[in-house]
Residue, then its C-alpha position, 0 to 999 in steps of 0.5 A: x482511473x480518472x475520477x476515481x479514488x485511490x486508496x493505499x492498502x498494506x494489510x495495516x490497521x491503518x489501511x483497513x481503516x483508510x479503505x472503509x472509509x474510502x469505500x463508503x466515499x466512492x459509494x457516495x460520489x459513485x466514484x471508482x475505487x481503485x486499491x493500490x498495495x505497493x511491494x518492493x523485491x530485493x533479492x538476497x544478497x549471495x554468502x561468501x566471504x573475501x577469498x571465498x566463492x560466494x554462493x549462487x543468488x538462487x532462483x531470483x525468478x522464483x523468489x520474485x513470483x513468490x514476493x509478487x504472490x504475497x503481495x497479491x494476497x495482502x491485498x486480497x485479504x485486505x479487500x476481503x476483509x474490509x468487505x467480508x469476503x464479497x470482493x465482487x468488482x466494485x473495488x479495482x485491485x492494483x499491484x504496483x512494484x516500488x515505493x508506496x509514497x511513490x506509487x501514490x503520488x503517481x496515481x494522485x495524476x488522474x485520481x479524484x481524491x487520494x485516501x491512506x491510514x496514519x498510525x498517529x506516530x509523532x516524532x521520533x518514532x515517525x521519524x525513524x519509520x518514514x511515513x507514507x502518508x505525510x510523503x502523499x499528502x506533500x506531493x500528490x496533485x489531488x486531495x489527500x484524505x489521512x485516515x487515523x487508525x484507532x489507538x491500538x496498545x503498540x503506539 
């Protein structure tokens, strides 16, 4: 990966905006592109109430083939989209398991240039939302190019 551009993808506006930008990018540095979708599995917690048996968890390996599986087509459909279904390899896809700002700031370690997409939220809401880029933009050890996705009528 080193020398290549990473960029974040949750099937978000916001991504699809940092991804196109971020490919044109790579096509000019002739650079690698690498999209990174992170995905978090937490299985459900077991019904029952004190005194009682709880429930059996289930199929946890199941339920985590499933979430990985989901995972894998937001990205893919992300990836499509932005390049109208011609994936071809001209973009590497990487599933991380864990927490995006995290799997960021490790990929920042042997990336040229790191590219995510803002919402625009500002104070309170990007407070009580966390915000993956302002997380990626304090910790990466690259550049970090912040793509603003246009308004939309939900911000």
């Amino acid at each position: 990966m080193a020398g290549a551009i990473v960029v974040g993808v949750d099937g978000s506006d916001a991504s699809g905006a940092a991804l196109r930008w971020a490919l044109e990018e790579a096509r000019l540095r002739s650079s690698p592109l690498v999209a990174v979708h992170a995905w978090s599995f937490i299985p459900a917690q077991p019904i029952g109430d004190p005194g009682l048996l709880a429930m059996p968890a289930g199929d946890i390996a199941g339920q985590l083939d499933a979430e990985s599986a989901a995972a894998n087509e937001v990205l893919a459909g992300a990836v499509a989209a932005v390049l109208g279904g011609d994936v071809g390899p001209e973009i590497e896809q990487r599933l991380v398991e864990g927490d995006a700002g995290d799997a960021l700031v490790d990929a920042s370690g042997s990336a040229e240039l790191v590219v995510v997409g803002s919402h625009g939220r500002s104070g309170l809401r990007a407070a009580l939302l966390g915000s993956v880029s302002r997380h990626v933009v304090s910790h990466a050890v690259c550049p970090v190019v912040v793509v603003k996705a246009a308004a939309s009528d939900d911000d």
